[in-house]
mmCIF file of the N, C-alpha and C atoms, coordinates in Angstrom:
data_MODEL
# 
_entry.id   MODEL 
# 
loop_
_atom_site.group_PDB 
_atom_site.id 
_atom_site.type_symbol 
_atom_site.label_atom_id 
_atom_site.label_alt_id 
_atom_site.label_comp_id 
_atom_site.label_asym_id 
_atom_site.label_entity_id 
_atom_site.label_seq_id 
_atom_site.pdbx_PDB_ins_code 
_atom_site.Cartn_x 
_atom_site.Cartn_y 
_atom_site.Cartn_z 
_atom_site.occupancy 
_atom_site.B_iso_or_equiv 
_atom_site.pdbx_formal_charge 
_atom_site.auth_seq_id 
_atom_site.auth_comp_id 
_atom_site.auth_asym_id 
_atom_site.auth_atom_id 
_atom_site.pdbx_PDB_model_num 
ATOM 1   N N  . UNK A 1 1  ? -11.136 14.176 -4.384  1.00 0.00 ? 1  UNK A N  1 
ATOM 2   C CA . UNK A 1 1  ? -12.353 13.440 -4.096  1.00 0.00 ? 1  UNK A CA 1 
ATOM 3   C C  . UNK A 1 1  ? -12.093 11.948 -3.953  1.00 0.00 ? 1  UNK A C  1 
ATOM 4   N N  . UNK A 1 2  ? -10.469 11.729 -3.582  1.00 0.00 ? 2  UNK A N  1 
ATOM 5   C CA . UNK A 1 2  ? -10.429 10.478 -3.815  1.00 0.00 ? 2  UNK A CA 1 
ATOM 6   C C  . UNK A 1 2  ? -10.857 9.448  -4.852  1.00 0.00 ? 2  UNK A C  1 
ATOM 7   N N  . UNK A 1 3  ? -12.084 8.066  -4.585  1.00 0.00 ? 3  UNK A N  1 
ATOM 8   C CA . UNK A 1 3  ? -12.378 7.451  -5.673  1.00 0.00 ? 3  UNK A CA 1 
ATOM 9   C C  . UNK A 1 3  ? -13.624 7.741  -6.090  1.00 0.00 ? 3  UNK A C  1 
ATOM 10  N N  . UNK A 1 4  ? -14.275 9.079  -5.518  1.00 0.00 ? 4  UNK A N  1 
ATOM 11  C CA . UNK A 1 4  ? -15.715 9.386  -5.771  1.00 0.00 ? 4  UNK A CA 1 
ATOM 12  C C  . UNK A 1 4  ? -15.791 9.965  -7.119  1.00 0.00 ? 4  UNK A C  1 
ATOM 13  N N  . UNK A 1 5  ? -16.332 10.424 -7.568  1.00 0.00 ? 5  UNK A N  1 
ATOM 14  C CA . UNK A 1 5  ? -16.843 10.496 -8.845  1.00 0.00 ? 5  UNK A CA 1 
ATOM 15  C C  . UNK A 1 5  ? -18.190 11.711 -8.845  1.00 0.00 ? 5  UNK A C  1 
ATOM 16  N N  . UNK A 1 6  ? -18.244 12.205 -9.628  1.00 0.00 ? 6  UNK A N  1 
ATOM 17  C CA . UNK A 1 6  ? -19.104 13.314 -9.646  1.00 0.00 ? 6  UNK A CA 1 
ATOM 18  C C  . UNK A 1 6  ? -20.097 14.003 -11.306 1.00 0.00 ? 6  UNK A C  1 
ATOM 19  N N  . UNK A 1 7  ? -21.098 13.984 -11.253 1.00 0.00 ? 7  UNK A N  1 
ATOM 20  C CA . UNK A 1 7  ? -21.450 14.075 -12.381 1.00 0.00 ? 7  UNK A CA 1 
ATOM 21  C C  . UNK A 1 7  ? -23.079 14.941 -12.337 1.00 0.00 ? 7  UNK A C  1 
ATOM 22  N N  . UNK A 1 8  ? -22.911 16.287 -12.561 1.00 0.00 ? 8  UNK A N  1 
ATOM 23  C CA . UNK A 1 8  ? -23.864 17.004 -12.807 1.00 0.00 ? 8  UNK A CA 1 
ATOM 24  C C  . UNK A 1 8  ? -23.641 17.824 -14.008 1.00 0.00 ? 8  UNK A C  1 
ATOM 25  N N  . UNK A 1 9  ? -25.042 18.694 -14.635 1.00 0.00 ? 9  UNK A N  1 
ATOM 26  C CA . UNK A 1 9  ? -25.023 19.612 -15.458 1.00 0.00 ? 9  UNK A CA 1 
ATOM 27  C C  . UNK A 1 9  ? -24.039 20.640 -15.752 1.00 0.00 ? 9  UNK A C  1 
ATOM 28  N N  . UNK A 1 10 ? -23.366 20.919 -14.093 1.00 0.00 ? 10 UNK A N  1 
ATOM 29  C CA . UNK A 1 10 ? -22.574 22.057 -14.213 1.00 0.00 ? 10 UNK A CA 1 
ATOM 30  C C  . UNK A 1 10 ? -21.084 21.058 -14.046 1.00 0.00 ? 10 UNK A C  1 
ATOM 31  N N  . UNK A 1 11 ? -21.071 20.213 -13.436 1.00 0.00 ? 11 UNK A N  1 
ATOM 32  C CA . UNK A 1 11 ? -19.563 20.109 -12.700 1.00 0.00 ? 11 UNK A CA 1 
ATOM 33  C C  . UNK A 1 11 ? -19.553 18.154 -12.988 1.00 0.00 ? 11 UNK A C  1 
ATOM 34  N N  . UNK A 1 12 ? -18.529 17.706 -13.598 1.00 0.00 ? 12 UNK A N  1 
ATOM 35  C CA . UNK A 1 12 ? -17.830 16.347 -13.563 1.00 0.00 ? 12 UNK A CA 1 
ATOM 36  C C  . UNK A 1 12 ? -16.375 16.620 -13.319 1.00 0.00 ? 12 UNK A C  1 
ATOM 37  N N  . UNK A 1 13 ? -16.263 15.500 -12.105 1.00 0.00 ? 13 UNK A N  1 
ATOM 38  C CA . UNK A 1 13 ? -14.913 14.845 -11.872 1.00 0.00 ? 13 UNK A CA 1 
ATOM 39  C C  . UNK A 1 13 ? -15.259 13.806 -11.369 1.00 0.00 ? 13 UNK A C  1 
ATOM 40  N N  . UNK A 1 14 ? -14.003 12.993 -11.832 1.00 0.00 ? 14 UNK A N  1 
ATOM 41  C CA . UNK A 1 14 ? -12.797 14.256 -12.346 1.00 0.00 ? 14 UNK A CA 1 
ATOM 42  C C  . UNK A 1 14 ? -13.078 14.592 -13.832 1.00 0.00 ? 14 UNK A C  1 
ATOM 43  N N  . UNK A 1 15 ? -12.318 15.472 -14.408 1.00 0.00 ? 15 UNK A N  1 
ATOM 44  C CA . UNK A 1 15 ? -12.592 16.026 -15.810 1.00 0.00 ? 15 UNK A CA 1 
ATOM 45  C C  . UNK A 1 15 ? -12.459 14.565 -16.862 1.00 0.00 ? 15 UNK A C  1 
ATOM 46  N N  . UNK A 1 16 ? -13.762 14.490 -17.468 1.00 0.00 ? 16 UNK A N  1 
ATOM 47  C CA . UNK A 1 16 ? -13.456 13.670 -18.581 1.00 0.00 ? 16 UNK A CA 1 
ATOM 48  C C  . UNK A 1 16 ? -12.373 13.380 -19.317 1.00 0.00 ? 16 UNK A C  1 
ATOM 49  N N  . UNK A 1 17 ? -11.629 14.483 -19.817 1.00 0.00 ? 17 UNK A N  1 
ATOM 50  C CA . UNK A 1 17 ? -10.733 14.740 -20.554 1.00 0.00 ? 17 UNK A CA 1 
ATOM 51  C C  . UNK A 1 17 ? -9.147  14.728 -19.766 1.00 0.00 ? 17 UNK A C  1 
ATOM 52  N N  . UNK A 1 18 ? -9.088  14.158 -18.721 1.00 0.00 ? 18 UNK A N  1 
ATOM 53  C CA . UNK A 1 18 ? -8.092  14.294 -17.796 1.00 0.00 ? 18 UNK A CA 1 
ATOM 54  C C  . UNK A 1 18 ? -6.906  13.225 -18.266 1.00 0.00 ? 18 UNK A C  1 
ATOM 55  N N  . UNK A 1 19 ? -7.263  12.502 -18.738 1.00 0.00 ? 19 UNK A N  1 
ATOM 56  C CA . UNK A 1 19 ? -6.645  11.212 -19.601 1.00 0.00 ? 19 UNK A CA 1 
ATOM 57  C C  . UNK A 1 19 ? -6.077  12.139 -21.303 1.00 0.00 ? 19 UNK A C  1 
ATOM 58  N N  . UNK A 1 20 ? -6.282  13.520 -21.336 1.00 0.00 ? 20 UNK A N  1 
ATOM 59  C CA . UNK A 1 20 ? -5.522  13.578 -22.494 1.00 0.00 ? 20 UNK A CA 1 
ATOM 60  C C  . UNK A 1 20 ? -4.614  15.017 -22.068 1.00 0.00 ? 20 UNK A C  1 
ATOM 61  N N  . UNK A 1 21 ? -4.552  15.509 -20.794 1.00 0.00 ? 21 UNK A N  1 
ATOM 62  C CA . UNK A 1 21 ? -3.774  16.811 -20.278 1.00 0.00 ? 21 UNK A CA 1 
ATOM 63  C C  . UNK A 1 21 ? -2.350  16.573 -19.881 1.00 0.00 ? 21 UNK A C  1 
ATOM 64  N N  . UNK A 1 22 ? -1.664  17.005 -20.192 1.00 0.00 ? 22 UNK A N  1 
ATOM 65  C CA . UNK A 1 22 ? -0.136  16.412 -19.762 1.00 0.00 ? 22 UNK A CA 1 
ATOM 66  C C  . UNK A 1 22 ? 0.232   17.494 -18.751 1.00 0.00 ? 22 UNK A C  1 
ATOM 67  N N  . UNK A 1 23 ? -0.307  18.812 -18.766 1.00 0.00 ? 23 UNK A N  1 
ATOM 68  C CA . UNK A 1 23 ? -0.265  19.303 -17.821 1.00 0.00 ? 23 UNK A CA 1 
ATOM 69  C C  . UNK A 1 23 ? -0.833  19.514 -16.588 1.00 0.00 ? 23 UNK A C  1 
ATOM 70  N N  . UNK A 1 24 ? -1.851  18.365 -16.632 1.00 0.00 ? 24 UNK A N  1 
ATOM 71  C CA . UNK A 1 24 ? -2.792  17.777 -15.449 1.00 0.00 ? 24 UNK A CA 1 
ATOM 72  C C  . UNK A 1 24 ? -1.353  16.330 -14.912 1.00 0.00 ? 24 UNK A C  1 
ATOM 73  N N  . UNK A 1 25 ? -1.631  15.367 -16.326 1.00 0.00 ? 25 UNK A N  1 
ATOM 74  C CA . UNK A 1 25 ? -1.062  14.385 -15.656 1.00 0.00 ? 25 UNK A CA 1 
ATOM 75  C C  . UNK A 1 25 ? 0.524   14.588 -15.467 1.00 0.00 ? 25 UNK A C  1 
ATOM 76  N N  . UNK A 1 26 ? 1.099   15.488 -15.782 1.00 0.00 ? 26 UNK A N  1 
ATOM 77  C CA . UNK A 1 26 ? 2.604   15.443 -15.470 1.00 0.00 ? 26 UNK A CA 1 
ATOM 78  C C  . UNK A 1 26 ? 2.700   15.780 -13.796 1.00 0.00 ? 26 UNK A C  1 
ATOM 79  N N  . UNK A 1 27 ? 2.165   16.682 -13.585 1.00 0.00 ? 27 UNK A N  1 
ATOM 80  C CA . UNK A 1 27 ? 2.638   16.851 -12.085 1.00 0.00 ? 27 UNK A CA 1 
ATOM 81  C C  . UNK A 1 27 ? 2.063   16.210 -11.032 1.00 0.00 ? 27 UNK A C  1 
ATOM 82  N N  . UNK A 1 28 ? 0.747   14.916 -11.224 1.00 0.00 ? 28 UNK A N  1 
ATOM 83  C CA . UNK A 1 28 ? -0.049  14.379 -10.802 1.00 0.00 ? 28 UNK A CA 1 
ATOM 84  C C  . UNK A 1 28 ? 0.917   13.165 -10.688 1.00 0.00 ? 28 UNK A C  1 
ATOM 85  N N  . UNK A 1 29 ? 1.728   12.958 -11.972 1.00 0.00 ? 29 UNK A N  1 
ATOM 86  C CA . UNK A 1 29 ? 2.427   11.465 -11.634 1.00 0.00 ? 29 UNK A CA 1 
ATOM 87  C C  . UNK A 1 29 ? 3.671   11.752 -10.268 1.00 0.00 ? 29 UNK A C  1 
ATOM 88  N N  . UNK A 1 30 ? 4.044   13.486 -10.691 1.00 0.00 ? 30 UNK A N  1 
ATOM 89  C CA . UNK A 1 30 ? 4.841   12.979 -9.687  1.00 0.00 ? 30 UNK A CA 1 
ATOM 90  C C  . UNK A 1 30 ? 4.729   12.874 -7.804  1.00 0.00 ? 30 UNK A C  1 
ATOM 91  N N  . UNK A 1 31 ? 3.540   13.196 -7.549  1.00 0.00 ? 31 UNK A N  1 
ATOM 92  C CA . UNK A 1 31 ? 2.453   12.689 -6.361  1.00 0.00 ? 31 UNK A CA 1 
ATOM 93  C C  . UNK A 1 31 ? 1.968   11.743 -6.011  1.00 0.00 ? 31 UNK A C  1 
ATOM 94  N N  . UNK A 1 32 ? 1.484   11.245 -7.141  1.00 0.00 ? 32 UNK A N  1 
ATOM 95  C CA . UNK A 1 32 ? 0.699   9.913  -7.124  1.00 0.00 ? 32 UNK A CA 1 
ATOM 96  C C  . UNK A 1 32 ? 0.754   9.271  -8.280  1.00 0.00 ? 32 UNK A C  1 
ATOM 97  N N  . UNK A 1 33 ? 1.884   8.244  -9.265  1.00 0.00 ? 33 UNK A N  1 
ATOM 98  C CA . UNK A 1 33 ? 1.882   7.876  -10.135 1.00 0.00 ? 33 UNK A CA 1 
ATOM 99  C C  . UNK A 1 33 ? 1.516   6.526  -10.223 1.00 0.00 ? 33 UNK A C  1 
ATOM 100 N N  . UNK A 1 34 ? 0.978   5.571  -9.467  1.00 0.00 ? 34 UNK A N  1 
ATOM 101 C CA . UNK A 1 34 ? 0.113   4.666  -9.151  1.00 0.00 ? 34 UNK A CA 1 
ATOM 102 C C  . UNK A 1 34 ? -1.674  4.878  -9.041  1.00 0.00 ? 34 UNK A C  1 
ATOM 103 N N  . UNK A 1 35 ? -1.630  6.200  -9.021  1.00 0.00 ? 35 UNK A N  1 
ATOM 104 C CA . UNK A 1 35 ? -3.485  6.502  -8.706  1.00 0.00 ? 35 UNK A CA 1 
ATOM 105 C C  . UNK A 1 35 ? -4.013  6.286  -9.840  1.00 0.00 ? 35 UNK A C  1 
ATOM 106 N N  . UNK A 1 36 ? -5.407  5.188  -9.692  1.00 0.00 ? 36 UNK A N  1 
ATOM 107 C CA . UNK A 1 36 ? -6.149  4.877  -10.554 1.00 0.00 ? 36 UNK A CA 1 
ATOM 108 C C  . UNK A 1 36 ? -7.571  5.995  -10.480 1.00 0.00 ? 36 UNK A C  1 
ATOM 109 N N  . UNK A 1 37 ? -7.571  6.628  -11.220 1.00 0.00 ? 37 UNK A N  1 
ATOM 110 C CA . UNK A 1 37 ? -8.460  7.428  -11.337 1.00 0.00 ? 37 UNK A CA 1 
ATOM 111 C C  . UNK A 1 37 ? -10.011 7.302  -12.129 1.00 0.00 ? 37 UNK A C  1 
ATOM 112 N N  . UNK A 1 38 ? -10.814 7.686  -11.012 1.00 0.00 ? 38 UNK A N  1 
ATOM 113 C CA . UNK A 1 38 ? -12.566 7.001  -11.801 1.00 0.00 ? 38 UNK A CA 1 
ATOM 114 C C  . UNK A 1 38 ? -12.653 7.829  -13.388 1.00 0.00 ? 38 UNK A C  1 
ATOM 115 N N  . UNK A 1 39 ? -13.144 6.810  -14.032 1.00 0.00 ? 39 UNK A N  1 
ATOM 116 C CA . UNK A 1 39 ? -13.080 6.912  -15.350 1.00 0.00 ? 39 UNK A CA 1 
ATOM 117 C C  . UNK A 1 39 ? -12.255 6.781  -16.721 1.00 0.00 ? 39 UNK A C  1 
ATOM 118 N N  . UNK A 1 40 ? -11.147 6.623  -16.143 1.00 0.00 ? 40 UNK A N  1 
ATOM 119 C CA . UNK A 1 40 ? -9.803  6.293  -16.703 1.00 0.00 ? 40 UNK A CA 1 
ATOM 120 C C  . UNK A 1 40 ? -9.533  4.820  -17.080 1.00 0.00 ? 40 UNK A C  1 
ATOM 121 N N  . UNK A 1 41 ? -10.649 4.005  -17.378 1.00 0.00 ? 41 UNK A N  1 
ATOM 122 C CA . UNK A 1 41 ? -10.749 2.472  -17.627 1.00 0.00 ? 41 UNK A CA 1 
ATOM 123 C C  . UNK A 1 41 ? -9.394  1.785  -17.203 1.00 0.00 ? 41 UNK A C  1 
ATOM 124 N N  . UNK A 1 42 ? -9.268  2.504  -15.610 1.00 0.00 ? 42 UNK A N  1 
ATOM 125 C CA . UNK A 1 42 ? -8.323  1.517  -14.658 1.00 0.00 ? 42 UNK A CA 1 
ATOM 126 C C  . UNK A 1 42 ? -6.940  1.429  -14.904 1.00 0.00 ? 42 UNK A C  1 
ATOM 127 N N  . UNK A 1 43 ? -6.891  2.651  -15.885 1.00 0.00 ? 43 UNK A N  1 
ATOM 128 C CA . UNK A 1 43 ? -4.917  2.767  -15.846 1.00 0.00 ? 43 UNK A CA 1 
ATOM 129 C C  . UNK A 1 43 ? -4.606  4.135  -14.851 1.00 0.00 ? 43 UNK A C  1 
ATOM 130 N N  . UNK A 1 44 ? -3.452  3.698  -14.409 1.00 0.00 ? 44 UNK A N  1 
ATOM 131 C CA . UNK A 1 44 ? -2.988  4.659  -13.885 1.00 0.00 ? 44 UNK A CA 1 
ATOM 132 C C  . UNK A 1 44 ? -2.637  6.138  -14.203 1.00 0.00 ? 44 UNK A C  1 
ATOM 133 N N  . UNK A 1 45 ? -1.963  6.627  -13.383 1.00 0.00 ? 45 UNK A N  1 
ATOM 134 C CA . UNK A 1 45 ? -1.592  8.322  -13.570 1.00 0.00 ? 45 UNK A CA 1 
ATOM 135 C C  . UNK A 1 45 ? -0.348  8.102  -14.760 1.00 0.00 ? 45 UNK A C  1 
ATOM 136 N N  . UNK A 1 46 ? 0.298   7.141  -14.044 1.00 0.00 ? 46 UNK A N  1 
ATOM 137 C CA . UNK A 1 46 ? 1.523   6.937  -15.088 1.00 0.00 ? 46 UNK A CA 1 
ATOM 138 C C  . UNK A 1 46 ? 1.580   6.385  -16.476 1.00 0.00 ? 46 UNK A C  1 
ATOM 139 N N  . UNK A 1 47 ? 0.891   5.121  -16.253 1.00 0.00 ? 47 UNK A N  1 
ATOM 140 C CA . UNK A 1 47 ? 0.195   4.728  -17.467 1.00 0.00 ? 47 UNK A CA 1 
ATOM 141 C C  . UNK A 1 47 ? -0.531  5.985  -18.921 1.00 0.00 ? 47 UNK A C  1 
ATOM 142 N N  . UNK A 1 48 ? -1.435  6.746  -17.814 1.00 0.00 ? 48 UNK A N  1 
ATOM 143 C CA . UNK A 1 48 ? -2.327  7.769  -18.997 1.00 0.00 ? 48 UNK A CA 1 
ATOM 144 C C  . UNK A 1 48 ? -1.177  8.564  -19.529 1.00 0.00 ? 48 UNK A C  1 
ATOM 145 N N  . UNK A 1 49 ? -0.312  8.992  -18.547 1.00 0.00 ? 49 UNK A N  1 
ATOM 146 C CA . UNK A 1 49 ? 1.016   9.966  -19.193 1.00 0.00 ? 49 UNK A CA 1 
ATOM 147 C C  . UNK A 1 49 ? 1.706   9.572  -20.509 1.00 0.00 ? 49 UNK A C  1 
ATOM 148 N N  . UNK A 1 50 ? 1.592   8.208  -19.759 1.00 0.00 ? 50 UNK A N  1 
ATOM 149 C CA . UNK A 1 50 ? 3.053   7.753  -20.898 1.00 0.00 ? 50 UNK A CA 1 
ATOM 150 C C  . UNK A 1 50 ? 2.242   7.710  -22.697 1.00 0.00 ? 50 UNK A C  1 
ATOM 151 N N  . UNK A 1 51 ? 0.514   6.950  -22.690 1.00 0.00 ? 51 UNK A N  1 
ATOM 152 C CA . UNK A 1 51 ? -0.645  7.034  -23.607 1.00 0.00 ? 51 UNK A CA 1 
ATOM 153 C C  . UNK A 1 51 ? -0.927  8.443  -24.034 1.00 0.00 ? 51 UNK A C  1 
ATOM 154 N N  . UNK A 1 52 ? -0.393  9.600  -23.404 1.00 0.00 ? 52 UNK A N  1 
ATOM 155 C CA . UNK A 1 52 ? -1.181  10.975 -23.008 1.00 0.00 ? 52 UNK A CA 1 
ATOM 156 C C  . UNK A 1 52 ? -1.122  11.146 -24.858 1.00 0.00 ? 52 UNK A C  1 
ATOM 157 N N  . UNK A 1 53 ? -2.138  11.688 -25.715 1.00 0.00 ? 53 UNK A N  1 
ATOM 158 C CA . UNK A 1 53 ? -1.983  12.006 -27.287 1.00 0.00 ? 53 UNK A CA 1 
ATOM 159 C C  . UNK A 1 53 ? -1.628  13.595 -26.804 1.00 0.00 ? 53 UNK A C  1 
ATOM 160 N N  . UNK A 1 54 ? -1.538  14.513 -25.813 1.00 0.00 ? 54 UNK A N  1 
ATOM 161 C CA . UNK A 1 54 ? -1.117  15.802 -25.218 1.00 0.00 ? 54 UNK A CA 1 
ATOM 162 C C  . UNK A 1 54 ? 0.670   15.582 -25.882 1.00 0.00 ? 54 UNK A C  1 
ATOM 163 N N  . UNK A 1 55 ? 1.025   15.736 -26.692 1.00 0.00 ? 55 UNK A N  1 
ATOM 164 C CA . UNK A 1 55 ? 2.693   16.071 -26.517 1.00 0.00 ? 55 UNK A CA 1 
ATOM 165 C C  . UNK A 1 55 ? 3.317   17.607 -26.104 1.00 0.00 ? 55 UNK A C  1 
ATOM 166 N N  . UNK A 1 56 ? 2.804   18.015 -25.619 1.00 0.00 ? 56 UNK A N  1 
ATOM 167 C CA . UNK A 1 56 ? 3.230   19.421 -24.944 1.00 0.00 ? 56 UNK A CA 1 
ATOM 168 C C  . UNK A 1 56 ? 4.109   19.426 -23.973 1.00 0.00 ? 56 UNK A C  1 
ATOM 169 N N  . UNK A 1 57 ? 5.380   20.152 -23.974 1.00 0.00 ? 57 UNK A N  1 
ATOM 170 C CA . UNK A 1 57 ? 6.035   20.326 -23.284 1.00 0.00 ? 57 UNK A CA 1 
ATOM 171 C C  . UNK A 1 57 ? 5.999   20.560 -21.358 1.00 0.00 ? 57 UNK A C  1 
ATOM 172 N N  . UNK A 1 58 ? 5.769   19.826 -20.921 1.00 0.00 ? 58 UNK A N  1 
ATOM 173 C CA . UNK A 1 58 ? 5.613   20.492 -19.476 1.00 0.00 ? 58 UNK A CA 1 
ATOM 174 C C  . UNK A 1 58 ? 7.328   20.736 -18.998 1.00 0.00 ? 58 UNK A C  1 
ATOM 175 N N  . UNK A 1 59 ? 7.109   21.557 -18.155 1.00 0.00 ? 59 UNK A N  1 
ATOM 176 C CA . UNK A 1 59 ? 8.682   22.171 -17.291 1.00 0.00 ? 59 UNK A CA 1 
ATOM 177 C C  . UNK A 1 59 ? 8.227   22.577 -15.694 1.00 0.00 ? 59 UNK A C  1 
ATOM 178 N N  . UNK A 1 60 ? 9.299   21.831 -15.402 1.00 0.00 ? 60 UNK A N  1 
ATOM 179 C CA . UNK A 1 60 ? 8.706   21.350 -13.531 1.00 0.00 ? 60 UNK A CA 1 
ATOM 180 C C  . UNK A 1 60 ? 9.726   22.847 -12.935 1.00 0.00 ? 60 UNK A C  1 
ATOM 181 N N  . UNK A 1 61 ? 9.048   23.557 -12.191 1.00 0.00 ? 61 UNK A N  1 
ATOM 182 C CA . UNK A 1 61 ? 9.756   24.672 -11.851 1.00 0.00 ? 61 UNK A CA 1 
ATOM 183 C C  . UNK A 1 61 ? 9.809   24.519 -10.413 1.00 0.00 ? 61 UNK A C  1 
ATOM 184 N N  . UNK A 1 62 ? 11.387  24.933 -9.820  1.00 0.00 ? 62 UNK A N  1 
ATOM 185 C CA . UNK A 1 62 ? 11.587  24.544 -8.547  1.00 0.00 ? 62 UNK A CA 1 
ATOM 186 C C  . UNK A 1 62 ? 10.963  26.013 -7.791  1.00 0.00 ? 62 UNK A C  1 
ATOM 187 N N  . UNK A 1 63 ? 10.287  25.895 -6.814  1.00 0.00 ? 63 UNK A N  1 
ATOM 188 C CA . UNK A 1 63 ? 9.803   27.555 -5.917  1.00 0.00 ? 63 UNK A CA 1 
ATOM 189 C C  . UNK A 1 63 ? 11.230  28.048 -5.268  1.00 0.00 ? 63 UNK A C  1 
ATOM 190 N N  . UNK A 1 64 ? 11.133  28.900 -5.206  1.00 0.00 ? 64 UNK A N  1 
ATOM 191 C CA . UNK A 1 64 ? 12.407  29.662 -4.017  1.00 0.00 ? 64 UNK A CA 1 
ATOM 192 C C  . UNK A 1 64 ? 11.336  29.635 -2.929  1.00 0.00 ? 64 UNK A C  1 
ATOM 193 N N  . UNK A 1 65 ? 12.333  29.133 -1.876  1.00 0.00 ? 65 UNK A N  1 
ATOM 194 C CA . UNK A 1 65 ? 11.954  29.159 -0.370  1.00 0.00 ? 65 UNK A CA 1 
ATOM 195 C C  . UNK A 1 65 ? 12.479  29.963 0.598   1.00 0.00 ? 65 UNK A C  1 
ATOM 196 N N  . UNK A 1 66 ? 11.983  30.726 1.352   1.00 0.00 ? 66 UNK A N  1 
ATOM 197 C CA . UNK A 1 66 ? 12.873  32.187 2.277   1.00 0.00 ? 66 UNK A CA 1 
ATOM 198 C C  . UNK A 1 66 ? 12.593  31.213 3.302   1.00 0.00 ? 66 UNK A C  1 
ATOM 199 N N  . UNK A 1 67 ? 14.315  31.059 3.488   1.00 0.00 ? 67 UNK A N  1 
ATOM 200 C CA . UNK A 1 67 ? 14.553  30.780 4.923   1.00 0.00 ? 67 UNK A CA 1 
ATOM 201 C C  . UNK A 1 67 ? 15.292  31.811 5.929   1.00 0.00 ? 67 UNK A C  1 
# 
């Protein structure tokens, strides 16, 4: 949604809680680790990671590709 922002009964984004998922922000930094995201009081993807209180292990898995 880019920098839009969204906020009804049923549905907010981005997720409130997106600033504490490491398995949101781990693979997000490595896409866009400069994106300032609405609601995130203007730190970045990389920034929230490195703050993330999430210490959970993420593991970046490479796909097999049929060539």
């Amino acid at each position: 949604f880019g920098d839009d922002a969204l906020a009804s009964p049923d549905l907010v984004i981005p997720h409130p809680e997106i600033g504490r998922r490491r398995f949101v922000l781990a693979p997000l930094a490595d896409v866009a680790p400069g994106r300032v995201l609405p609601g995130t009081g203007g730190m970045t993807v990389s920034e929230l990671l490195v703050d993330c209180p999430d210490k959970t292990r993420t593991k970046r898995l490479e796909l097999a590709t049929n060539e």
